[in-house]
C-alpha positions in Angstrom: -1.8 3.9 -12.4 -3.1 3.6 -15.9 -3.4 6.4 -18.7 -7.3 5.3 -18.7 -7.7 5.9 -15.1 -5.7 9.1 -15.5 -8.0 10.4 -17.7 -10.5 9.6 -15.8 -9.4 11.7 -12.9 -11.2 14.7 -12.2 -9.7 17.9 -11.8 -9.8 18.1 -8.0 -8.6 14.6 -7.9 -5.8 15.8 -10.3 -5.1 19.0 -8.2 -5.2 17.1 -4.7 -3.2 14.2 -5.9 -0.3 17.4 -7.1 -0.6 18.8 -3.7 -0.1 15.6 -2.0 3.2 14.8 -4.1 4.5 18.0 -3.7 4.0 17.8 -0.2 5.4 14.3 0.2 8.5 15.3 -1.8 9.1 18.4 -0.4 8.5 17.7 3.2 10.9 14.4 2.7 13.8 16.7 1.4 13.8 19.4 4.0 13.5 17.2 6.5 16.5 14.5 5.3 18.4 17.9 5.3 17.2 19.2 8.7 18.3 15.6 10.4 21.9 16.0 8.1 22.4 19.0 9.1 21.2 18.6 12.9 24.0 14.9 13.0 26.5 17.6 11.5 26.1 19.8 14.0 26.5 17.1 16.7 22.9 18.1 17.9 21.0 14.8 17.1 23.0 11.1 17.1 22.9 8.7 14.0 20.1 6.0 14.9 18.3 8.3 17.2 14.4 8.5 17.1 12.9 12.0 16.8 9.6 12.7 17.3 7.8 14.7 14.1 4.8 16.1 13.4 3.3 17.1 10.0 0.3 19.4 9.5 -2.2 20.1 7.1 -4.6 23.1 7.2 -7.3 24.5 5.2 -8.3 27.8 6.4 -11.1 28.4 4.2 -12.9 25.2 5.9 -11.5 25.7 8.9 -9.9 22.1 9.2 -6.8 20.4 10.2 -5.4 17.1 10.1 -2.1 15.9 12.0 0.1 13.3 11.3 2.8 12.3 13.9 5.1 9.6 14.0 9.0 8.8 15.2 11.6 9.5 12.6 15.2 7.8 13.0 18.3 9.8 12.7 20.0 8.6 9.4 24.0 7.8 9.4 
């Protein structure tokens, strides 16, 4: 992205684009540590495919959106 189409942005572009990356970022760190922890503990096999789903609510509009997918089991 440029700095001109940066500063184009609005602020709820800005603000959703923040949410978005801290979501991404967050969510990808808890859940590398989740599946660690879960091959640690013998409960999930390296390779495996688990099944994960991510939600996203607004209460205030009363809307949800879900994202599922199959996540393998890293070594």
């Amino acid at each position: 992205m440029t700095k001109d189409s940066r500063d184009e942005m609005t602020a709820s572009e800005v603000a959703m684009r923040k949410f978005l990356k801290q979501l991404g970022v967050t969510a990808h760190q808890e859940l590398a540590a989740a599946l660690a922890q879960a091959v640690a503990d013998g409960k999930l096999l390296s390779g495996a495919e688990v099944a994960v789903t991510a939600r996203v609510e607004v209460a205030d509009l009363q809307f949800t959106h879900d994202v599922t997918a199959n996540l393998v089991v890293p070594e």
